[in-house]
Backbone as CSV, one residue per row, in Angstrom:
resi,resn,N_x,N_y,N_z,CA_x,CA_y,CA_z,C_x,C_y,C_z
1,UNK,10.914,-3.200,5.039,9.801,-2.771,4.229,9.433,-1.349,4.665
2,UNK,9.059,-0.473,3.867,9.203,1.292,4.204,7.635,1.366,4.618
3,UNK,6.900,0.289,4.200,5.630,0.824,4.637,5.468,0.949,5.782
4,UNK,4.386,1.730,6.507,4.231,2.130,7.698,2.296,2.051,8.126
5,UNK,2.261,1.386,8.439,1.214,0.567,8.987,0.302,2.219,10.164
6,UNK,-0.610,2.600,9.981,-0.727,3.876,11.204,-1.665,3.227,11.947
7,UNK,-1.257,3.265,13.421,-1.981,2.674,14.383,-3.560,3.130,14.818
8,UNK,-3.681,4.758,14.387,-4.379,4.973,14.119,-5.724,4.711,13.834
9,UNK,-6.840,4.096,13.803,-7.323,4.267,12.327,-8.264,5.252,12.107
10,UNK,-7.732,6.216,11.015,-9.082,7.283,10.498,-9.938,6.755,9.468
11,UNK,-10.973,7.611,9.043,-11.887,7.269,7.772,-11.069,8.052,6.777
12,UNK,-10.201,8.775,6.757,-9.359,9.228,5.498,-8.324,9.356,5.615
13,UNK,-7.247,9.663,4.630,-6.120,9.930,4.994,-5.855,11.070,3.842
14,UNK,-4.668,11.962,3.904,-4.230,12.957,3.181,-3.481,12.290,1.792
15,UNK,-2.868,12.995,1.145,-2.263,12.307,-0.148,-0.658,12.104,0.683
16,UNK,-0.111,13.121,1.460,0.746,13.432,2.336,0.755,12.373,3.338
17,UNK,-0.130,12.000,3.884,0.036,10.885,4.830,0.267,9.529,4.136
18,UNK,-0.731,9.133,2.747,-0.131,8.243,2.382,1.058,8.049,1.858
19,UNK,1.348,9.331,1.218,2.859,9.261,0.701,4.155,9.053,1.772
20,UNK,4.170,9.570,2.919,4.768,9.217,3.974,4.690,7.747,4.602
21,UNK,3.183,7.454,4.061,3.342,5.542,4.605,4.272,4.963,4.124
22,UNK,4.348,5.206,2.977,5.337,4.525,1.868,6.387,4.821,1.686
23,UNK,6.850,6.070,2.116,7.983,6.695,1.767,8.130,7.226,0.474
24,UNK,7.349,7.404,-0.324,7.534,7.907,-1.803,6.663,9.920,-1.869
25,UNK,7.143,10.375,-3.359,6.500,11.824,-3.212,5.304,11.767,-3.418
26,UNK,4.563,12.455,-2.908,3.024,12.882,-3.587,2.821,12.606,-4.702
27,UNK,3.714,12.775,-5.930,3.550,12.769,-7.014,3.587,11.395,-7.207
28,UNK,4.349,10.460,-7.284,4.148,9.335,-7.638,2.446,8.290,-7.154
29,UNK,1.931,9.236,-5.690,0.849,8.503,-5.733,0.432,9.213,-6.593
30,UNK,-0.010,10.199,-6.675,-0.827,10.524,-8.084,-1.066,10.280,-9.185
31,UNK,0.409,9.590,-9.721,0.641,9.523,-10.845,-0.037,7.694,-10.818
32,UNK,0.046,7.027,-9.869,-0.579,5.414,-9.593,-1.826,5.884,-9.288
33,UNK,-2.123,6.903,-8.976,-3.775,7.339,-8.911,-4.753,6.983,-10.274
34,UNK,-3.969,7.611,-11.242,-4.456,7.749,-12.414,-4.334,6.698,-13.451
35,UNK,-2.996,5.620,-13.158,-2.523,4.605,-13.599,-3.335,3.219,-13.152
36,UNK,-3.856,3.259,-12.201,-4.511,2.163,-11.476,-6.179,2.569,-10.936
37,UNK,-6.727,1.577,-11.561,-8.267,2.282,-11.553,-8.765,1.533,-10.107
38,UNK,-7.677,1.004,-8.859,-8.473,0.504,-7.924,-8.602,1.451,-7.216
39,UNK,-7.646,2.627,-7.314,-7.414,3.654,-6.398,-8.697,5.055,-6.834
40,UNK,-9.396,4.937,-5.762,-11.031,6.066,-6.565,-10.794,6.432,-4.846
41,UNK,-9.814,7.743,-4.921,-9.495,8.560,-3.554,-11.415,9.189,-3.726
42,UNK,-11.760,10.020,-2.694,-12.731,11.107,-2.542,-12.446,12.305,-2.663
43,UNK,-12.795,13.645,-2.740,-12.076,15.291,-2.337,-13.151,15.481,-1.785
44,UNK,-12.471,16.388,-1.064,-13.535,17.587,-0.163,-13.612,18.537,-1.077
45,UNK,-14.342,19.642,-0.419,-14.569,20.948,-0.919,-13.765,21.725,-1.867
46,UNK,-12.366,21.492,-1.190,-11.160,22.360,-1.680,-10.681,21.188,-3.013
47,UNK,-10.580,20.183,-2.978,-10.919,19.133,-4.089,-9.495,18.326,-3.605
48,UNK,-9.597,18.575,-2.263,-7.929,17.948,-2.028,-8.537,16.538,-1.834
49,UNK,-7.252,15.328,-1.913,-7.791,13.806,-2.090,-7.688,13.086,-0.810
50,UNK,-8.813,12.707,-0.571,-9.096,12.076,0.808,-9.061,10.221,0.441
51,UNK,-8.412,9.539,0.924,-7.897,8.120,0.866,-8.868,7.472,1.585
52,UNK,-9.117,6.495,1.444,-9.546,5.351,2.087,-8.633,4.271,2.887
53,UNK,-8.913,3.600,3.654,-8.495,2.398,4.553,-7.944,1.492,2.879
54,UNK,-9.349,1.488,2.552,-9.179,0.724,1.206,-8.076,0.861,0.043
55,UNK,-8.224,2.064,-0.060,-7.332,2.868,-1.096,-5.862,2.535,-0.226
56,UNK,-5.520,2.925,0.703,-4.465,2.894,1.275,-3.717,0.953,1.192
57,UNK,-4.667,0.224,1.868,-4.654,-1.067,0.798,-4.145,-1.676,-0.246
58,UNK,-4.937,-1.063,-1.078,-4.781,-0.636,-3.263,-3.068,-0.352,-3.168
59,UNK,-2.934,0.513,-2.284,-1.737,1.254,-2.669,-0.758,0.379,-1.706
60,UNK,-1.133,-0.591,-1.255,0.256,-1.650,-0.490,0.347,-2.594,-1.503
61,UNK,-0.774,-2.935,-2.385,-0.955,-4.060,-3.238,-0.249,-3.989,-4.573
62,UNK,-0.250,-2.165,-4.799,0.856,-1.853,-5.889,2.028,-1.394,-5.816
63,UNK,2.192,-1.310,-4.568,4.023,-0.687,-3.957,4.479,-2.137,-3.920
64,UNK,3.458,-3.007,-3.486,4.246,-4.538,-3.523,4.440,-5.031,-4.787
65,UNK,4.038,-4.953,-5.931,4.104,-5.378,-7.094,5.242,-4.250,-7.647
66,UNK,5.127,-3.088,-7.926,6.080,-2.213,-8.600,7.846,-1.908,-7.307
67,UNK,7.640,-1.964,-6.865,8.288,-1.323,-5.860,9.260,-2.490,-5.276
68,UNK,8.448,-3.946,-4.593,9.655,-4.883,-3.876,9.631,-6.671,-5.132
69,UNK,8.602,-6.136,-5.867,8.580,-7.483,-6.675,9.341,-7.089,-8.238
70,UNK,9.100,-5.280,-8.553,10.025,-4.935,-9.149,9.091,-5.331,-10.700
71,UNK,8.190,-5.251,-10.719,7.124,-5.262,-12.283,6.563,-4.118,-12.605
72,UNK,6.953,-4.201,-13.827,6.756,-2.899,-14.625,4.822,-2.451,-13.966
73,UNK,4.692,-1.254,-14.466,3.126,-0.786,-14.419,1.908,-1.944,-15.388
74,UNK,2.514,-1.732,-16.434,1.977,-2.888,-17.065,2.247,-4.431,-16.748
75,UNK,3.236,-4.550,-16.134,3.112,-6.639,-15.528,1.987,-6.230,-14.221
76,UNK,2.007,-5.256,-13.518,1.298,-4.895,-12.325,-0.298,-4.840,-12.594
77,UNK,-0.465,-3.962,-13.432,-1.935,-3.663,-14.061,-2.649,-5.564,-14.334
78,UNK,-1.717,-6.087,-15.319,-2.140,-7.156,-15.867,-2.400,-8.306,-14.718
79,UNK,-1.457,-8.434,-13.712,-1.501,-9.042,-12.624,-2.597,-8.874,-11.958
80,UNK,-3.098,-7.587,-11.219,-4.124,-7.407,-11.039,-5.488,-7.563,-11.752
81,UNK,-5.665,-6.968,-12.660,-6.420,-7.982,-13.996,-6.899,-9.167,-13.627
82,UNK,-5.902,-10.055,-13.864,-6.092,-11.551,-13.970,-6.111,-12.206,-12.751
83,UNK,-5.864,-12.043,-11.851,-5.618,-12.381,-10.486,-5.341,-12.077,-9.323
84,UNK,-6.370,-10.707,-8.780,-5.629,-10.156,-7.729,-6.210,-10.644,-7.045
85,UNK,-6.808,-11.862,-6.606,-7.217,-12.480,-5.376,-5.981,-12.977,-4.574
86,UNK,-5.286,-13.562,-5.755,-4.290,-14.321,-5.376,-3.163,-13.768,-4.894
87,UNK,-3.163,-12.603,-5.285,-2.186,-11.440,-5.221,-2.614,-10.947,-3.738
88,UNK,-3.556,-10.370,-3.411,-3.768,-10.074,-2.220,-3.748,-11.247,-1.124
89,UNK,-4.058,-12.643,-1.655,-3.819,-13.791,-0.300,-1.895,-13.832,-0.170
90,UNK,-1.004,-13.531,-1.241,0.411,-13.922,-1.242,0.622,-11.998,-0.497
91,UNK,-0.259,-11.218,-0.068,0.441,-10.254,0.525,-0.425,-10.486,1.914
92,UNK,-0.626,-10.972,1.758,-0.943,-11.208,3.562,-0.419,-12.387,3.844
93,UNK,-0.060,-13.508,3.642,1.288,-14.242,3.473,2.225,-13.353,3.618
94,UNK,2.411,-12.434,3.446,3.772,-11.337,3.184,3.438,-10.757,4.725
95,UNK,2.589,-10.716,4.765,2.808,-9.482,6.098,2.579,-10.448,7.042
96,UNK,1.963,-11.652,7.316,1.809,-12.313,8.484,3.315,-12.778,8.904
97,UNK,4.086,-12.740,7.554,5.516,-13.775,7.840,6.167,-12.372,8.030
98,UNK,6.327,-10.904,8.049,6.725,-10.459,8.283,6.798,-9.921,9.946
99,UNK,5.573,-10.106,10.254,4.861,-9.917,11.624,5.487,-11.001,13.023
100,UNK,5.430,-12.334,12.117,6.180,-13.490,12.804,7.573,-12.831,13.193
101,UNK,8.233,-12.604,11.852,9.949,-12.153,11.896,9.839,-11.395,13.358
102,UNK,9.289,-9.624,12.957,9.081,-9.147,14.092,9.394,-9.281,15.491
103,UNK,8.210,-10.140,15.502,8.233,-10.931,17.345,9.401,-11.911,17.343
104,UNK,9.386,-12.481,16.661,10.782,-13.545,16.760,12.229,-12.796,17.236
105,UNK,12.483,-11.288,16.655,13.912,-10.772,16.994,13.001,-10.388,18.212
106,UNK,12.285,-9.489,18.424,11.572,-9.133,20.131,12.311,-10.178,20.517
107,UNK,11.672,-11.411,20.747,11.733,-12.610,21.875,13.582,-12.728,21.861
108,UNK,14.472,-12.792,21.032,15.389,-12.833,20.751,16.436,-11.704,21.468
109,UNK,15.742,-10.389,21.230,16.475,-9.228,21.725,16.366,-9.744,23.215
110,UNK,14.714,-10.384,23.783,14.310,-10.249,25.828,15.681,-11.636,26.248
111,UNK,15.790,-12.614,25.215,17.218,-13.553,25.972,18.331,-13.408,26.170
């Protein structure tokens, strides 16, 4: 999975940093910026887009739907719509079983 989790944690992030979480260009968040109304970045002064914890979130919830589940913008939009509770409990299901995997090769690599 390309996402990248930052150990970090700030109160914002760059458009650049999130795009690097993910591995995708600037442009494509932008373009899910405008496509997806969960994503409401902030700007500073210069009007550049400052992310949220949250937003950054938003944007695992739609890289997981477009990106590894492979649904159009519109099955994604509608999904969310109708059920993103459920959607967000089956991605933390996703990441806890990914987290397990994890430690499991660790313990695997120490025998």
């Amino acid at each position: 999975m390309p996402y990248k989790e930052q150990k970090i944690e700030k109160l914002f992030y760059s458009i650049g940093e999130v795009a690097e979480m993910f591995g995708v260009n600037t442009s494509l968040i932008r373009y899910w910026e405008r496509e997806f109304d969960i994503i409401k970045p902030q700007r500073n002064k210069k009007g550049n887009r400052l992310f949220t914890k949250k937003d950054v979130e938003n944007f695992y919830i739609i890289y997981n739907l477009v990106k590894e589940r492979k649904m159009t913008l519109d099955g994604a939009k509608k999904k969310l719509k109708e059920n993103k509770e459920d959607t967000i409990n089956n991605i933390e299901v996703l990441r806890s079983l990914e987290s397990i995997k994890q430690m499991l090769i660790e313990v695997k690599e120490q025998l």
